[in-house]
C-alpha positions in Angstrom: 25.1 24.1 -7.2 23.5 25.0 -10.4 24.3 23.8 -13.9 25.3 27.7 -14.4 27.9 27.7 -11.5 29.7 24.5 -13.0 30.1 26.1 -16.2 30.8 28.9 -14.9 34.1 28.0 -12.8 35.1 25.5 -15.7 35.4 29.1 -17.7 37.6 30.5 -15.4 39.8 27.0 -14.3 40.5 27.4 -18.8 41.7 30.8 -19.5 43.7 30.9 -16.4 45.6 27.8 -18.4 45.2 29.5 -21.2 47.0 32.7 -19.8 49.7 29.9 -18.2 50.5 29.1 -21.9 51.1 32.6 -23.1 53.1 33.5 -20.7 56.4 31.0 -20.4 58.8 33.8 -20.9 60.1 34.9 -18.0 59.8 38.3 -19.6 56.5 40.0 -18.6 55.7 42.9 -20.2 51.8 43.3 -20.5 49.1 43.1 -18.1 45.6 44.0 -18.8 42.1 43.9 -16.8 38.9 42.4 -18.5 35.9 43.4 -17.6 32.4 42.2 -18.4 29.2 42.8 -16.9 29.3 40.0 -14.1 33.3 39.2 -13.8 36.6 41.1 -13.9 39.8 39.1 -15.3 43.2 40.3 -15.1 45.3 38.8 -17.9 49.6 39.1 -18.2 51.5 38.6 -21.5 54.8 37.9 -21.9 56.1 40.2 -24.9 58.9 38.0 -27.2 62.0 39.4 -27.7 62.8 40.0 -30.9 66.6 39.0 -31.4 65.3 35.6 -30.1 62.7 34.9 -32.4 63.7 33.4 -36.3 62.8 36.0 -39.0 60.8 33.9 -41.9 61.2 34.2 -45.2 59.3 33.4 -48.3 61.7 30.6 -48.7 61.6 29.2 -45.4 57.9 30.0 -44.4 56.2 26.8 -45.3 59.3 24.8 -43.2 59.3 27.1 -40.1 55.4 27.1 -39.7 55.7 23.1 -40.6 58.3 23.1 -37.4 56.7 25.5 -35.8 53.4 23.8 -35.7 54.9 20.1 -35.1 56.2 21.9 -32.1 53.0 23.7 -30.5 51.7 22.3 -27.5 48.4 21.2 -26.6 47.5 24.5 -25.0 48.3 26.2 -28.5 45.9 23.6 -30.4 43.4 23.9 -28.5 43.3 28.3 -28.8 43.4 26.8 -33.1 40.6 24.9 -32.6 38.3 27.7 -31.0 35.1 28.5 -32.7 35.6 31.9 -35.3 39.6 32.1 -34.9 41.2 31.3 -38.6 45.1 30.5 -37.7 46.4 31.8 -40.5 44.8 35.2 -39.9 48.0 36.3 -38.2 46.4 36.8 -34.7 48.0 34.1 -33.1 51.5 33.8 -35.4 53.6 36.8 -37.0 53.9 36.4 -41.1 56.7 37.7 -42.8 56.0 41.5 -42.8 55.5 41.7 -39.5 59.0 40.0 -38.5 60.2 43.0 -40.8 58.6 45.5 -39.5 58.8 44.4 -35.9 62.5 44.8 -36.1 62.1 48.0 -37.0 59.1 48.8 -34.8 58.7 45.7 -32.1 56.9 47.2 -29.3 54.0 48.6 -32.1 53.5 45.2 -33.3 53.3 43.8 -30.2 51.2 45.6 -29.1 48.4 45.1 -31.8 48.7 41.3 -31.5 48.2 41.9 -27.7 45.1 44.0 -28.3 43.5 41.8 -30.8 44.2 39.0 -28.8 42.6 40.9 -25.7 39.2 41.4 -27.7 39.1 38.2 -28.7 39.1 36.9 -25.3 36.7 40.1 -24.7 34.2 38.7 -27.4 34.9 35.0 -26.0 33.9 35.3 -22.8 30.9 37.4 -23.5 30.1 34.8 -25.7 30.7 32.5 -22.9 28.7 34.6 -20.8 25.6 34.6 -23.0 25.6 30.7 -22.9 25.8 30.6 -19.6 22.9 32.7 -19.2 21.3 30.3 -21.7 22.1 27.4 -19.5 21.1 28.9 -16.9 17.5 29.6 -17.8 17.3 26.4 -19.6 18.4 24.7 -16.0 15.8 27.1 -14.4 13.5 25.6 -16.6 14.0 22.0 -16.2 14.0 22.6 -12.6 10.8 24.0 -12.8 9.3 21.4 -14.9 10.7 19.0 -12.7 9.2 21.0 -9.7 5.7 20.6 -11.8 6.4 16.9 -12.7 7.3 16.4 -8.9 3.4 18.0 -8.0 1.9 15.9 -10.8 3.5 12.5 -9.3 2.6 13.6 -5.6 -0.8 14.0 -7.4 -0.8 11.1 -8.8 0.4 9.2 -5.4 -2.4 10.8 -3.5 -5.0 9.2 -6.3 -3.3 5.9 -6.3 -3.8 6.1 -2.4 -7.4 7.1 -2.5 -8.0 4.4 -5.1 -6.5 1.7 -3.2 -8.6 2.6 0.0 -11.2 2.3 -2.3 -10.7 -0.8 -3.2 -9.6 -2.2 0.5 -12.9 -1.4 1.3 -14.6 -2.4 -1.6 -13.3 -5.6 -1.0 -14.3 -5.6 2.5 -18.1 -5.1 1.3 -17.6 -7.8 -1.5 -16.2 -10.4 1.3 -19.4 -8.9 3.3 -21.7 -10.1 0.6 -20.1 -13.2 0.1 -20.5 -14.1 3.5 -24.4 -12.9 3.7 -25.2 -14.8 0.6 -23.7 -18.0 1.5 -25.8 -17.3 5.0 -28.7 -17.2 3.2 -27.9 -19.8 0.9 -27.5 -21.8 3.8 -30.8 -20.5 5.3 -32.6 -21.2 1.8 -31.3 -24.8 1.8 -32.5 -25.5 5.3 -36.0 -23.8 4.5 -36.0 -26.2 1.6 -35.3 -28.9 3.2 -38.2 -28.2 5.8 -40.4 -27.5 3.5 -39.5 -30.8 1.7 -40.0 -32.6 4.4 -43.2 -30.7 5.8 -44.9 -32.5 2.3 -43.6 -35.6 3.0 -44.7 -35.7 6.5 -47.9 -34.0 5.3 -48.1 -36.8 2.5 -47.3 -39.7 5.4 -50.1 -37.8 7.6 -52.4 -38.9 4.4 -51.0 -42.0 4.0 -51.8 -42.9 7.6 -55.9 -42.2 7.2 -55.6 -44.7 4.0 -54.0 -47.6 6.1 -56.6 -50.0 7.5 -54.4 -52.4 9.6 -56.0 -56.4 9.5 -54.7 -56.8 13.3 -54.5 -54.6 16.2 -50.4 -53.2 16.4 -50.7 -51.4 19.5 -49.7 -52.5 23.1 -50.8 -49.4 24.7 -53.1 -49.8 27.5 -55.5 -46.5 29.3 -54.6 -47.8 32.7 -58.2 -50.3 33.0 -56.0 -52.9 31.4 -57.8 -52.9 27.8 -55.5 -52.1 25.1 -56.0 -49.1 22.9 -56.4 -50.3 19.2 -55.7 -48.3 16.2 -59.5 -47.7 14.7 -60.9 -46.1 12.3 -63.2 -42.8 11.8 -66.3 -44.6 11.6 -66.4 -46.6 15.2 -64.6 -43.5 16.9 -67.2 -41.7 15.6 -69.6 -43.8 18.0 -67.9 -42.8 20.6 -68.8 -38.9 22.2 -66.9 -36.7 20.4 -66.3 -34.1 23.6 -64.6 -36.4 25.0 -61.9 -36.7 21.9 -61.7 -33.3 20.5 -58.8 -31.9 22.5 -55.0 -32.0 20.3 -53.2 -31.9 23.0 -53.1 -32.0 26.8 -52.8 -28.0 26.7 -56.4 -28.1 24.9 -57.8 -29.8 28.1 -56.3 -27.5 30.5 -57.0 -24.9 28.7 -60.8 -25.9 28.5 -60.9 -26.3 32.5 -59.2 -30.3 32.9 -56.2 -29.5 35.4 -55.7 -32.8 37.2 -53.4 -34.9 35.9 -54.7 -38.0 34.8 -55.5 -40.3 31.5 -56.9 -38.3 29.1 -58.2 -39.3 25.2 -57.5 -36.5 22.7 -57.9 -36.6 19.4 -54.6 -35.2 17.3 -54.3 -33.9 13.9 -53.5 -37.2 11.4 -55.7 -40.1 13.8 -58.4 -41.6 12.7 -59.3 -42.6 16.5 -58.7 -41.5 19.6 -55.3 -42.1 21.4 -55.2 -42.0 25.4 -52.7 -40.0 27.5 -51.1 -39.2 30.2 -51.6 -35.5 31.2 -49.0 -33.7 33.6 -51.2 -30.6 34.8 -49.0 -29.7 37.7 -45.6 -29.2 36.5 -44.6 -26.1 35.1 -48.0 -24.8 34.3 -49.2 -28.0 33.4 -50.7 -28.9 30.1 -48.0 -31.6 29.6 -48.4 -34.8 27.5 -46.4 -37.5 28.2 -45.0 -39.9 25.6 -42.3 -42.1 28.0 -42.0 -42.7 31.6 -39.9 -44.8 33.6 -40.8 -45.6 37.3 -40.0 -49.2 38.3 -38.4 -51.4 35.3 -42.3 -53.2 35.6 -42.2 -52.8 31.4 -39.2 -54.1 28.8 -38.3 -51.3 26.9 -35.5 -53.7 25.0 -38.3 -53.9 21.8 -38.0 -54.0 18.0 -39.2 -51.4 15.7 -42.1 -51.9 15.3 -43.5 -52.0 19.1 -41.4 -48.7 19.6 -43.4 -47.3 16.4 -46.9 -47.7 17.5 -45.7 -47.9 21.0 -46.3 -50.5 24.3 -46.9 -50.2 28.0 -49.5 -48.7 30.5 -49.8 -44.4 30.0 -50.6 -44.5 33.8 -47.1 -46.5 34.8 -44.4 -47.0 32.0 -44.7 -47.0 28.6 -43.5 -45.6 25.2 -46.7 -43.8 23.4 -45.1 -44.4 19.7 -42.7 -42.7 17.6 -46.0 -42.5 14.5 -48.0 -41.1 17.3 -45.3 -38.6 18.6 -44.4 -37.6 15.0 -48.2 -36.6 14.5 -48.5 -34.5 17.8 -45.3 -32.9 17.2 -45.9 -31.8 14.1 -49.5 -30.3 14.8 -47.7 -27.5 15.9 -44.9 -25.7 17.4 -43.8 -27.7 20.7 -41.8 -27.4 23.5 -39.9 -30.7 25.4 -39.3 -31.2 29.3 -37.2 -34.1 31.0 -37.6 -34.8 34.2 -35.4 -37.0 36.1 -34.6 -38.7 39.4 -32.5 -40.6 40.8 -32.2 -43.4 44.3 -31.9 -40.3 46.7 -34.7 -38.9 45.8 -32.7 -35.9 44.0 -34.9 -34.2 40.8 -33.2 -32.2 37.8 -35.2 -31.4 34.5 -34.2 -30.3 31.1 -36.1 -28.4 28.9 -36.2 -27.5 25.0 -37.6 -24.7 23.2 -38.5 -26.5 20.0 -38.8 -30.7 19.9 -39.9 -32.5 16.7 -40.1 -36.0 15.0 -39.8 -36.6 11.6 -41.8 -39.3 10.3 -40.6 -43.2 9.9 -39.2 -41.9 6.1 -36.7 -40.4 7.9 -36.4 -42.8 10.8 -38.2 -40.9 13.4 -34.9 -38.1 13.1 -34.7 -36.1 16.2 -34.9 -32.3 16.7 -34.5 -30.7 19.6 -33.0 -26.7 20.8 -32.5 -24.4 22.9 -31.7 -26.1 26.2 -32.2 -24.6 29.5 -32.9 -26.4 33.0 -30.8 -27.7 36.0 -29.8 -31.2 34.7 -27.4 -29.7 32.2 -27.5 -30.3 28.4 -27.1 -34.4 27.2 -29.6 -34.0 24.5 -26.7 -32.0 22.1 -25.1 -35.0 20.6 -28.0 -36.5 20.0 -29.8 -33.5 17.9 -30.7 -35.0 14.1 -29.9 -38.5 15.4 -32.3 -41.4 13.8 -33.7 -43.5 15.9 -32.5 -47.6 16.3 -34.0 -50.3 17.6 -32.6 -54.1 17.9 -33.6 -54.9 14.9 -32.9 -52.0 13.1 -29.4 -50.6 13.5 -29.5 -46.7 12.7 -26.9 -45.3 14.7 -23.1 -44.0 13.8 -21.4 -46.5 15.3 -19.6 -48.1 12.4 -18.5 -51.6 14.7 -21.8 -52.3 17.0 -25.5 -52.0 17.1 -26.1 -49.6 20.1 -29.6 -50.9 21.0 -28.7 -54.3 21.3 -25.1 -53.3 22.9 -27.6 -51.3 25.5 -30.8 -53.1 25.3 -33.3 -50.6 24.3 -34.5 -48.1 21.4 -33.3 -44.7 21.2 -31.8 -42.0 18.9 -28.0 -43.4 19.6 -24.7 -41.5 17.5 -21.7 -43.1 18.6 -23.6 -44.9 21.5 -25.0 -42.1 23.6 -24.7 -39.6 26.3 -28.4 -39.5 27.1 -30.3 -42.7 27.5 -33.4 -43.1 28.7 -34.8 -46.5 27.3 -32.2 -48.9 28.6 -32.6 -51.9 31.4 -33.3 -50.5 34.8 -31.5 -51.5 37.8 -33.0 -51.3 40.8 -29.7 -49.6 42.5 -27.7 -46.5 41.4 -24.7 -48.6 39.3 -22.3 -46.3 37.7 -20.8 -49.6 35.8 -24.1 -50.5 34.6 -26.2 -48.0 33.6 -29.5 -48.5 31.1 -31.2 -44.8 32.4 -28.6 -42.0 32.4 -28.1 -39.0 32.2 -24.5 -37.9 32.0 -24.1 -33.9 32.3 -26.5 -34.4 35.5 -25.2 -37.7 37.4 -22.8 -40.4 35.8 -25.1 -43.5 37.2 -28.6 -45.0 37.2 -31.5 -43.1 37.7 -34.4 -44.3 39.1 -37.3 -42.4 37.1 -37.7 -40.5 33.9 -40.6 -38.3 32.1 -40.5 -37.3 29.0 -43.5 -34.8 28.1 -44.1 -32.3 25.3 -46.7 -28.9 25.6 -47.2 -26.4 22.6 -45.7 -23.0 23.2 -48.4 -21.1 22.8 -49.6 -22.6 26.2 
């Protein structure tokens, strides 16, 4: 319902009162029919009687209106109060002349007052009519600018939408970008920290050309029984350099050697030769060994320096050094394979795509990845473990020394899960175990090989 259709039946709810109050005469002697160009309004008036009515005088004028209009009822002040109607015009009250003349000629006075009274409500509710024609294009309006306003929100809703998709995803992308930086911060740090330590291995390569030891440090042996001493470039130089040019056990195979054997190479940060054990039947061969355990004929329960520049015979057991195995490992990219054994003549390897020592700064740190094989992964906990002797106690064991807890040197954590340097038993003990390999068998094993080979091979 429209603001129009309110006012509209409030006009007709107040001249059907106002009609009420004209007519309380039980006398009814006028009726008349309005029309306008919307509505029709049919209006009785009770006609006074004459007799009944006081005739005023100039005497008693001021007193009867006084009474008159103490008397009027709220109906009659409010047709005073109506816009354009002056009360003392005579249209609503009869003044002294006409009380004289109506006696004389009632029904001609009447009449008039009737008439004028009619146009008045004529000209009212035209009036009426006009404003409610005003109203109702002014309500028109307003709904229509509410209408626009309405669009212009929905508008505005639809923008607000679009804008917070926008920024839902570019949020999204920001988190995205977060999370690739921080990658490659991560990424950057680690190449920095390679690279650092690429100089300082590079710088402890040097170092190693400039030491001239006073006594021989090596226990090694080539299998004749005559230990191999560290030397310098001038008396392996005397010896026949084909014989030591090879920097790895891949160079030999590759230049026709393939039976495995002791073999003298000559790697990249030695001043001498160094002799090996070459495995050129397993896997493709081209294997250097640098630990083997057969028959617990060699104590691997040794302090840090003997497991530095390394002890026992390459063609039975032995350790070939942690120095030595931190120069071939980082000649170039390597490879590591484990072979292992155990009382019942059962075999499992594990191999790694990329094996590396860092140098004795860095306590011979362990790196190893990439696992594949059938004796299941026990290298993982060790990965970036430091290596710990007797005498030097490396591990993260914050109560015990895990070498001398397991007699033998080896990259322990917090001891081990791998352990391939520990007493040997001569019988498969799951109590006591010194050479173990727990994802494959929970007891001793009998023999290990340890053996790098470059990738390239």
């Amino acid at each position: 319902m429209t603001f129009g259709d309110i006012f509209h039946q409030k006009l007709q709810i107040t001249l059907l009162v106002f009609c009420l109050c004209l007519v309380k005469a039980k006398n009814y002697t006028k009726q008349t029919t309005i029309r306008t160009e919307s509505c029709s309004y049919t209006i009785v008036v009770n006609r006074r009687i004459t007799p009944l009515c006081p005739i005023l005088t100039p005497s008693n004028k001021t007193k009867v209106n006084k009474s008159f209009a103490d008397k009027r009822t709220d109906d009659e002040d409010e047709i005073f109060n109506e816009p354009g109607i002056n009360p003392e015009s005579g249209d609503y009250f009869f003044d002294v002349d006409a009380m004289s003349s109506e006696t004389s000629a009632p029904n001609d006075k009447s009449g008039g007052i009737c008439r004028r009274r009619l146009a008045f409500l004529t000209q009212r509710l035209q009036y009426l009519q006009e404003m409610q024609k005003v109203e109702r294009e002014r309500a028109n309006l307003y709904e229509s600018n509410v209408k626009g306003h309405d669009m212009e929100i929905d508008h505005i809703d639809s923008g607000l939408n679009t804008l917070k998709t926008n920024l839902t995803q570019l949020i999204k992308a920001l988190h995205s970008i977060e999370t690739k930086v921080f990658r490659q911060e991560r990424i950057n740090n680690n190449l920095h920290h390679k690279l650092s330590s690429v100089v300082l291995d590079m710088d402890e390569v040097s170092k190693n050309f400039q030491i001239r030891p006073s006594k021989p440090i090596s226990h090694l042996t080539d299998g004749s029984g005559k230990k191999i001493l560290p030397k310098y470039a001038t008396p392996c130089n005397l010896v026949d350099a084909a014989q030591h040019s090879y920097a790895d056990c891949s160079a030999i195979y590759k230049a026709g050697h393939k039976t495995s054997g002791v073999y003298k190479i000559q790697p990249e940060g030695l001043t001498c030769s160094l002799a090996v054990w070459c495995d050129m039947d397993t896997d493709g061969g081209g294997w250097l060994l640098f630990q083997r355990r057969a028959d617990g004929t060699e104590n691997f329960n040794r302090k840090w320096l003997d497991y530095k520049t390394g002890f026992g015979d390459v063609s039975n057991e032995f350790w070939l050094g942690n120095q030595n195995i931190f120069l071939l490992s980082n000649q170039k990219a390597y490879e590591l394979r484990i072979d292992l054994w155990d009382f019942n003549g059962n075999r499992a390897y594990a191999t790694y795509q990329s094996f590396k020592l860092e140098g004795e700064r860095d306590k011979y740190r362990l790196h190893v990845s990439s696992f594949s094989g059938t004796a299941r992964n026990s290298f993982y906990l060790h990965n970036y473990a430091f290596f710990s002797t007797m005498d030097r106690d490396n591990d993260k064991h914050a109560r015990v020394n895990c070498a001398s807890q397991w007699d033998g040197g080896w990259w322990f954590t917090n001891c081990w899960r791998a352990m391939l340097n520990g007493l040997y038993h001569r019988k498969s003990y799951a109590k006591f175990r010194g050479i173990a390999w727990n994802s494959w068998k929970y007891e001793q094993l009998k023999a290990t090989e340890m053996k790098i080979r470059p990738l390239d091979h």
